[in-house]
C-alpha positions as CSV (number, residue, x, y, z in Angstrom):
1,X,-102.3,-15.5,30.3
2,X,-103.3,-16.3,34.1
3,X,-102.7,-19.6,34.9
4,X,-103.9,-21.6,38.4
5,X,-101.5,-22.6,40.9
6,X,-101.7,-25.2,44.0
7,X,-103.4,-23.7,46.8
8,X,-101.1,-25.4,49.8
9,X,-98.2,-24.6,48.2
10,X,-98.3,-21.3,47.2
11,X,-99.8,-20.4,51.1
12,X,-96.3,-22.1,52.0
13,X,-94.3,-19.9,49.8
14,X,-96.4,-16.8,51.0
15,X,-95.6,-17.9,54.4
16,X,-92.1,-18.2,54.0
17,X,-91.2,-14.7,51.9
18,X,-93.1,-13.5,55.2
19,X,-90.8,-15.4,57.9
20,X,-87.7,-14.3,56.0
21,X,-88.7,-10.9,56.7
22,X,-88.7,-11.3,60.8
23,X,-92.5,-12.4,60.9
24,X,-93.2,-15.2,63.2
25,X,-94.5,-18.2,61.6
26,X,-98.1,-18.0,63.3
27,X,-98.4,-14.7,62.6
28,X,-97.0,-15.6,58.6
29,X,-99.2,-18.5,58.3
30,X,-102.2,-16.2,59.9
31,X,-100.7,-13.4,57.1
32,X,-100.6,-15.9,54.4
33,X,-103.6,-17.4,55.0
34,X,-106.1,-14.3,54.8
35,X,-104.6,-13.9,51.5
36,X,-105.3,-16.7,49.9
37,X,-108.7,-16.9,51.3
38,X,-109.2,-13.8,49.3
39,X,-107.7,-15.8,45.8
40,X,-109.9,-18.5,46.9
41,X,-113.1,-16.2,46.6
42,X,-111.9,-14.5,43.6
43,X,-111.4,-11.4,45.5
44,X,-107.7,-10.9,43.4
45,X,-107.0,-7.4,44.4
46,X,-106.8,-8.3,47.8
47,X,-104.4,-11.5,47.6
48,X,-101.2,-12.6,47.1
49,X,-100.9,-10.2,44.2
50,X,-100.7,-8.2,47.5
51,X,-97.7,-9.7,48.6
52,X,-95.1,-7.2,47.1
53,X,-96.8,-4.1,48.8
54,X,-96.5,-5.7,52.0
55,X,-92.9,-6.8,51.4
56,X,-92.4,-3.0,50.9
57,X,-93.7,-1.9,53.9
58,X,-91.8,-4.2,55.9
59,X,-88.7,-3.3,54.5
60,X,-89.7,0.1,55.0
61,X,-90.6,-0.4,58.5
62,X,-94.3,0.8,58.3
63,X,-95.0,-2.4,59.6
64,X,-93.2,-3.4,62.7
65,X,-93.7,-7.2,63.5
66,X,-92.4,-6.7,66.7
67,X,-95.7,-4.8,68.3
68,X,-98.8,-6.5,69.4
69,X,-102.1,-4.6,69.7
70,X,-103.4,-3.2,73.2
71,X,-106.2,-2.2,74.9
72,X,-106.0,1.4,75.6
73,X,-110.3,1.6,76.8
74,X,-112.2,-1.2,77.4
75,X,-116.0,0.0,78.7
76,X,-118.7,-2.5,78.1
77,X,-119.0,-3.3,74.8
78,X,-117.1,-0.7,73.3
79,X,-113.2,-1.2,73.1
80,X,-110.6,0.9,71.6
81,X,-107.4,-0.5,70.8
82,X,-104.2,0.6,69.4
83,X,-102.8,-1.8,66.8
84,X,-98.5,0.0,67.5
85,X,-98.3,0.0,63.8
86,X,-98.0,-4.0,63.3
87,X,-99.4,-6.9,61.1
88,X,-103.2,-5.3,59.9
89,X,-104.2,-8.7,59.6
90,X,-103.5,-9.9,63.4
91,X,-104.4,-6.9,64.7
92,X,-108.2,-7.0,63.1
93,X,-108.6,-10.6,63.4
94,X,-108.0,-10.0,67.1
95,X,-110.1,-7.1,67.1
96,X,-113.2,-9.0,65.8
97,X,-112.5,-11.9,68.2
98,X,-113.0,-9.4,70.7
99,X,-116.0,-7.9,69.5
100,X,-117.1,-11.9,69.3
101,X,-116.6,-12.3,73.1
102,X,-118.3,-9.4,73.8
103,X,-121.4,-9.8,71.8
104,X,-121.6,-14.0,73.5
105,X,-121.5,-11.7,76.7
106,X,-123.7,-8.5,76.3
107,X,-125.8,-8.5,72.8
108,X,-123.0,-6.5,71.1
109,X,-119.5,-6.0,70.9
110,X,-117.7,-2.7,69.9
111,X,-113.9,-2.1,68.7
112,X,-112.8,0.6,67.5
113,X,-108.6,0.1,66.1
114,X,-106.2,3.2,65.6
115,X,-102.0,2.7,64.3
116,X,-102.9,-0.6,62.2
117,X,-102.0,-1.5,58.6
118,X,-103.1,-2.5,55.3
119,X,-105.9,-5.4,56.8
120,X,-106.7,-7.1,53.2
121,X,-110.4,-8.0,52.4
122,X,-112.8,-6.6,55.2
123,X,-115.4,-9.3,54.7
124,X,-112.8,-11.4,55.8
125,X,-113.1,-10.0,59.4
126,X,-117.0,-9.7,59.1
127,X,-117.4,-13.5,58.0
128,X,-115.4,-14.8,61.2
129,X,-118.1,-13.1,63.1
130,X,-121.0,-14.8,60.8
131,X,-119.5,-18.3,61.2
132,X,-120.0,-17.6,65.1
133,X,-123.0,-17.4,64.7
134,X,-123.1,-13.8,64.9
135,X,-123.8,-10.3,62.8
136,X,-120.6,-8.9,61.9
137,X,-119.4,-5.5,60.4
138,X,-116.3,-4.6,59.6
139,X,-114.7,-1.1,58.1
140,X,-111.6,0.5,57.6
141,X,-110.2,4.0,56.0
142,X,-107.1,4.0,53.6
143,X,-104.4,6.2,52.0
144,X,-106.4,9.0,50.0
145,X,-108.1,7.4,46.7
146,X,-111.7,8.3,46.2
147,X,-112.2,12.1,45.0
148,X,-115.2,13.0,46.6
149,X,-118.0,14.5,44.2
150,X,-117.2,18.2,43.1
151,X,-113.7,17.9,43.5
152,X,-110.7,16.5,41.2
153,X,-108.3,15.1,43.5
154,X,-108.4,11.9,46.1
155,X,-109.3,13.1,49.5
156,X,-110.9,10.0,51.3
157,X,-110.2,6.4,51.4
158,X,-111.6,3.9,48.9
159,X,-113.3,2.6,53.1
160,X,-115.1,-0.4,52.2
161,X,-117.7,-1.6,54.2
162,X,-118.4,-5.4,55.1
163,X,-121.5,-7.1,56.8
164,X,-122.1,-10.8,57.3
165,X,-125.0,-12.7,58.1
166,X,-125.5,-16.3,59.3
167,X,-127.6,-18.2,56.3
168,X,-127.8,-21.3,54.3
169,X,-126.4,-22.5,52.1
170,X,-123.7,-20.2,53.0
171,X,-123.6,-17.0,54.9
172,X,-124.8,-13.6,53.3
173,X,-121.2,-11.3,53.0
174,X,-121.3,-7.9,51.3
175,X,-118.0,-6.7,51.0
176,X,-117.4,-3.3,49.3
177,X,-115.4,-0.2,48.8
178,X,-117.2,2.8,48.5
179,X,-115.0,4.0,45.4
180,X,-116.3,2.2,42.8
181,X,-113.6,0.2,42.6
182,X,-110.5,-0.5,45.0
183,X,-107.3,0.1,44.2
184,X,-106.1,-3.8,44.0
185,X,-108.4,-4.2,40.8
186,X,-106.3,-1.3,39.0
187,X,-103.4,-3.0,39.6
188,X,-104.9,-6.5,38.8
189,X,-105.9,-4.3,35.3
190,X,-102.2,-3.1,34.9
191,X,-100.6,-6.3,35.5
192,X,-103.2,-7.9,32.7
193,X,-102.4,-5.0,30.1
194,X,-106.4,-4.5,30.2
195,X,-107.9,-1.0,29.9
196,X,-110.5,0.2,32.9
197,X,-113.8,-0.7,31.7
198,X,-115.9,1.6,33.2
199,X,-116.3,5.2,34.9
200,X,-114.0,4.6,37.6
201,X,-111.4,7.2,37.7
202,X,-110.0,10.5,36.8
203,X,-106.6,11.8,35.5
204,X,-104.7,14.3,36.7
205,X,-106.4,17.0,34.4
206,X,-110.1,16.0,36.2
207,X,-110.9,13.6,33.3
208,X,-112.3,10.4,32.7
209,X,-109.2,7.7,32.3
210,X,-109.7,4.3,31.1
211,X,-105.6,3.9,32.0
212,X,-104.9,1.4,34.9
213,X,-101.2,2.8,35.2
214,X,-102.0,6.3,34.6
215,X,-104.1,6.1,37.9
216,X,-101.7,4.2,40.0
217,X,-99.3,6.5,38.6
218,X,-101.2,9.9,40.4
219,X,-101.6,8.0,43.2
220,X,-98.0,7.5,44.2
221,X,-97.2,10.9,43.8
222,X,-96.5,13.2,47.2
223,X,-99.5,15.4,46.2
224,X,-102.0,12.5,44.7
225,X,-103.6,13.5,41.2
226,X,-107.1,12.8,40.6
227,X,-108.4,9.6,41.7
228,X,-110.7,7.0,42.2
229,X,-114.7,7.6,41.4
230,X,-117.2,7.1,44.5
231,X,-120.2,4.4,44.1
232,X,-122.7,6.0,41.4
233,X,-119.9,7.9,39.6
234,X,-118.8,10.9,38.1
235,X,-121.3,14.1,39.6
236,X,-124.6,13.7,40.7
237,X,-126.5,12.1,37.7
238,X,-126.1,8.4,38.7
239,X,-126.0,9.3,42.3
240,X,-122.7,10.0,43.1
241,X,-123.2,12.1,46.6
242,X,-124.7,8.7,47.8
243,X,-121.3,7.1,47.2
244,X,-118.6,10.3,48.6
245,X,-121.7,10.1,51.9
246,X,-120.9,6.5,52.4
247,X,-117.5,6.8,52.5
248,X,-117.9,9.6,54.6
249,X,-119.3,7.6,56.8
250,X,-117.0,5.1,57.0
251,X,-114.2,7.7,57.1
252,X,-116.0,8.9,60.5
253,X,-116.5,5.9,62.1
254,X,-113.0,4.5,61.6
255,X,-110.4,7.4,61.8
256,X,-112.3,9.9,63.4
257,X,-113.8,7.7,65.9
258,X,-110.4,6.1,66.7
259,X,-108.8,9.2,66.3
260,X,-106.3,8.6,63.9
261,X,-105.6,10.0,60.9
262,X,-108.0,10.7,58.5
263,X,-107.2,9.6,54.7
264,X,-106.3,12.3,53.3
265,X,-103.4,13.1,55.8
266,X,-101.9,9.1,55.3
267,X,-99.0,8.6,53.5
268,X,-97.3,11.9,54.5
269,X,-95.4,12.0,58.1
270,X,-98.9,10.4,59.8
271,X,-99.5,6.9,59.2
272,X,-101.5,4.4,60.7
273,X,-104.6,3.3,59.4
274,X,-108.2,2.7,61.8
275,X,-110.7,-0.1,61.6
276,X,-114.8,-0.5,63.0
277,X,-115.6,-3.6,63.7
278,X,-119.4,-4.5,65.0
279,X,-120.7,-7.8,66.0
280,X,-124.5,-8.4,67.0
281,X,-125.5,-11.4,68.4
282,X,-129.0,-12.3,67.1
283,X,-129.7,-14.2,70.2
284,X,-130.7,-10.9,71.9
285,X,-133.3,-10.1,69.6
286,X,-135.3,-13.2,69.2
287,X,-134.9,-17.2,68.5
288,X,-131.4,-17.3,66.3
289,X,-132.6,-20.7,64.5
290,X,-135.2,-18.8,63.6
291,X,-134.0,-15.6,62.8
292,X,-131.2,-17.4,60.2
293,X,-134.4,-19.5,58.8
294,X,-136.1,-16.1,57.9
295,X,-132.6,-14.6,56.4
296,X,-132.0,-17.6,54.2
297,X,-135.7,-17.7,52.9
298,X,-135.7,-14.1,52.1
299,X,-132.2,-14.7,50.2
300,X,-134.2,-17.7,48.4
301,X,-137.0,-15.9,47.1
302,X,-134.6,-12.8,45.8
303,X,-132.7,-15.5,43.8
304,X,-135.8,-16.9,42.6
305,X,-137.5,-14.1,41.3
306,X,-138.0,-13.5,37.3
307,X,-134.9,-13.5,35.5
308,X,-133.5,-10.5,33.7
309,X,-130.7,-11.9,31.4
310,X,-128.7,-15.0,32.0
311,X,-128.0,-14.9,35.6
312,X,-130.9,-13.7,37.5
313,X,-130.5,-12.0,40.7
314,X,-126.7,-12.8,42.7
315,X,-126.9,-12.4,46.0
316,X,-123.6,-10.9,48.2
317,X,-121.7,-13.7,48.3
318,X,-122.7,-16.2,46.2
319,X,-120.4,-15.7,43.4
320,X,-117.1,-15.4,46.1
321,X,-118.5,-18.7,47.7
322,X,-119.0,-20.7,44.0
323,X,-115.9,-19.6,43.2
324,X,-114.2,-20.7,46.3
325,X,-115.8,-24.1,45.8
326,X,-114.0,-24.3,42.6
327,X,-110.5,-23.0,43.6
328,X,-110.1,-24.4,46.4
329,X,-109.9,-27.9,44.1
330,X,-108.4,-26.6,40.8
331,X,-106.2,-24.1,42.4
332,X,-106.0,-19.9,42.6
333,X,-105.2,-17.6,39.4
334,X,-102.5,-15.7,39.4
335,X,-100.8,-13.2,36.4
336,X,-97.7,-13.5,35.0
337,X,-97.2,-10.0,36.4
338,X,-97.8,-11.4,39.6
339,X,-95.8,-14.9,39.3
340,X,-92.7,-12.8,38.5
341,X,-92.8,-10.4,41.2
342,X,-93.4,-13.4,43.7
343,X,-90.6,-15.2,42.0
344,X,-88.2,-12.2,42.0
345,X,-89.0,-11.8,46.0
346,X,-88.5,-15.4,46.8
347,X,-84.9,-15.3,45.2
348,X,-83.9,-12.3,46.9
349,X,-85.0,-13.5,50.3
350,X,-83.5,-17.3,49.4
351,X,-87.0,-18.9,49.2
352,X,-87.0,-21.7,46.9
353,X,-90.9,-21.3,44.6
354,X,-90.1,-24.0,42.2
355,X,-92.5,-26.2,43.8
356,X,-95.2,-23.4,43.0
357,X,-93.9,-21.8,39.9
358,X,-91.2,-24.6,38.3
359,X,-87.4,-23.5,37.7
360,X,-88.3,-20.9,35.6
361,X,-90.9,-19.0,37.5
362,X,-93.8,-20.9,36.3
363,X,-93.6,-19.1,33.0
364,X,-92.4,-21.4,30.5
């Protein structure tokens, strides 16, 4: 059973397993941080549940701490920058503070990011634009996971796409991959023992699976088996196409715009992942006051419109920011799965997380 642990605490042992491993303690505490903002919103697949892969990947190298992002074109208020393979989460939080500078200065900011990492959450990145006051949009492709419709094997990203805009009583975030799923929630299934609920993937053989480990499975192979669904499903019936031509779109306005590598050729000998990051200053277009007034009515009268079953209409964001309200006081869920593979880190790297788990892992 999931149990809830100290928020402070565990950030402090996240930061820690990180400094052990040759990160800098800004850069761990800026590492550490995005992760438990994404427990904090109930966003589990992209938390510290997270931690593991990314001890993997420094151990492996594929992350080198020691390389700071640069500006390779900078031309109004497009930029293109190459992240030199370190921390996703510095590099795109730079990024977007860039793209914030530049849309203060010129209506708009542009940046375009090739040789990054893993980034976490993308709304994350799209929200510190909204809290300045600003439009923000934020995208990134992956390793190969969503099999685009008419084929049987992953070929794009799972390329989510986050936009945030300023409102009351908090700001309006979508954040979503354009799989139906990512691939955090098929671990977050696996490490629960929980069978996938809906239409989200396909096995090896091109059919339906309701097996969280089957899929992760194909998708560490060399040659990755099946995959991940778009948004709308399996075919064309439920819309499908819509879903394989969003993340097409992302997949062009990340890698191919930033020329990296495309999905499909990550995880071999190219690596590197790209991000899009937008931000529009509303400023330019009209009265901002104003223009946020109009946003949060329009939000108001979707959520007060006829209900159909208990909840009514939820509008992006809503549910991450109750359940932030609530975690942030009782404290973030985590699996047993997870507790022992943060455990089983922190005694190998000689972090002491009995003032997170207890002596014995925080499973007794």
């Amino acid at each position: 059973m999931a149990k809830r642990y100290p928020v402070k605490a565990l950030k402090n042992l996240v930061s820690q397993i990180f400094q052990q491993l040759q990160v800098t303690p800004a850069d761990s505490e800026l590492w550490a941080n995005n992760l438990i903002d994404a427990d904090l919103r109930g966003i589990r697949s992209h938390g510290v549940q997270r931690v593991s892969m990314y001890v993997r990947k420094l151990r492996a190298g594929d992350i080198n701490v020691q390389q700071h992002a640069i500006i390779v074109k900078n031309g109004g208020a497009v930029t293109v920058i190459n992240g030199q393979h370190g921390i996703g989460q510095k590099i795109a939080t730079e990024a977007m503070q860039h793209a914030i500078d530049q849309a203060h200065r010129l209506g708009v900011g542009i940046v375009s990011v090739r040789r990054s990492n893993h980034f976490g959450a993308a709304g994350y990145y799209a929200r510190l634009a909204s809290q300045a006051g600003l439009i923000g949009i934020s995208m990134t492709n992956t390793n190969p996971l969503t099999v685009p419709t008419g084929a049987r094997n992953a070929f794009l990203g799972s390329n989510p796409i986050a936009v945030a805009v300023p409102a009351d009583p908090h700001d309006f975030v979508f954040d979503g991959a354009m799989s139906t799923v990512s691939l955090g929630k098929f671990e977050i299934l696996a490490k629960s023992n929980q069978k996938v609920p809906g239409t989200w993937a396909l096995d090896e053989n091109g059919q339906v699976t309701q097996e969280p480990k089957r899929l992760l499975d194909n998708m560490q192979q060399t040659r990755r088996r099946g995959g991940v669904l778009p948004v709308g499903g399996l075919g064309e019936t439920d819309a499908g196409y819509k879903g394989f031509g969003l993340t097409l779109i992302v997949e062009l306005l990340t890698s191919v715009l930033a020329q990296g590598p495309i999905s499909a050729d990550l995880g071999g000998k190219q690596f590197g992942i790209s991000h899009f990051f937008m931000a529009l200053d509303p400023a330019f277009f009209g009265d901002p006051v104003a223009i946020k007034t109009r946003v949060t009515a329009l939000l108001a009268r979707l959520r007060e419109l006829p209900r159909l079953g208990l909840t009514g209409v939820r509008i992006a964001g809503d549910r991450e920011w109750q359940t932030y309200q609530q975690n942030r006081v009782d404290g973030i869920v985590l699996e047993p799965a997870t507790i022992q593979e943060l455990s089983q880190i922190a005694v190998d790297l000689g972090v002491d997380s009995s003032l997170v788990f207890g002596r014995k892992g925080g499973l007794n």
